[in-house]
N, C-alpha and C positions, 0 to 999 in steps of 0.2 A: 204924511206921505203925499205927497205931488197926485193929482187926480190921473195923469195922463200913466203914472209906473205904477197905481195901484189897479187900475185899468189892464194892463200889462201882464202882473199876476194871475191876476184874476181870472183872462182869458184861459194862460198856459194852465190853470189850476182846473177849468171847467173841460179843457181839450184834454189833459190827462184824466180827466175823472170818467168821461164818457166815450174814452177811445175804444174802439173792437178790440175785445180781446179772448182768446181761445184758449184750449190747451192741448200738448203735447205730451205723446208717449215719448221720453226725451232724456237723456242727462244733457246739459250746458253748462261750459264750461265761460270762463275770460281768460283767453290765451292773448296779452298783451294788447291790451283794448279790443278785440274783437269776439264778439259773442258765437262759440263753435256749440254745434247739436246736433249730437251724435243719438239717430234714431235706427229704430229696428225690435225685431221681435223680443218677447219678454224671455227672460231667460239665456240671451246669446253672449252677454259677456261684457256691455257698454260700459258698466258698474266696474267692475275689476279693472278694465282697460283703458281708464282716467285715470288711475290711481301712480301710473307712471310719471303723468302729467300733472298732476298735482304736485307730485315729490320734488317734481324739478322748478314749483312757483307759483305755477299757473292757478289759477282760483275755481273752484268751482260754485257754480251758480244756480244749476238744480240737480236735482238726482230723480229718475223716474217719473214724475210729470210735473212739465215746466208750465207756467202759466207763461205766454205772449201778449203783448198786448202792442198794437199799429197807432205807434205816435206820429203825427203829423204825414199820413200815409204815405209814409218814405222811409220810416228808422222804426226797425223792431224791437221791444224791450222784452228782456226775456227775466224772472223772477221764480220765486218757488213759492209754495204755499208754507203757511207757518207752522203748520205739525212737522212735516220733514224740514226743515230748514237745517243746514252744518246737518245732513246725515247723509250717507251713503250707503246703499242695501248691496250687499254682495254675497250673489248666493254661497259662493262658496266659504266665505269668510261671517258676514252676518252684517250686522249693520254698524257700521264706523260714523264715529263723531267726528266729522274732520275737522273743526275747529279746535279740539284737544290735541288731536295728534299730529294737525301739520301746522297748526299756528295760521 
């Protein structure tokens, strides 16, 4: 590899590795590239009320808290942790694997 493009890597690999990142009370979703997050109190519905918006495509990308993290303090990347990942808690329904059921 060229010193100047492994150089390159290397930087983006050390700027994502050591970017600020937090977490949210949160679902997030990818509604056609764009990262939406939908927050608010526990209990009020956020879980059930993606489920519309999944049906119709859209992906979902956390359920109940999202990790953030501030790349190149301009563009937010939004992730989920690895225990919940493809799951969805609905209190009234329970907890859905969205990967089985919507593909």
């Amino acid at each position: 590899m060229i010193t100047i493009n492994w150089i390159n890597l290397a930087t983006l690999a050390i700027d994502h590795q050591f970017a600020p990142q937090g977490t949210a009370h949160a679902t997030t979703l990818d509604i056609k590239d764009v990262g939406v997050r939908l927050r608010g109190d526990s209990g009020v519905g956020k879980s059930a009320g993606v489920i519309p918006l999944i049906e119709r495509g859209h992906s979902l990308v956390a359920d109940d808290l999202t990790v953030l993290k501030l790349l190149d303090e301009r563009e937010m990347m939004a992730s989920s942790r690895p225990l919940n990942r493809d799951s969805l808690a609905c209190l009234s329904i329970g907890i859905i694997n969205d990967a089985e059921i919507f593909g």
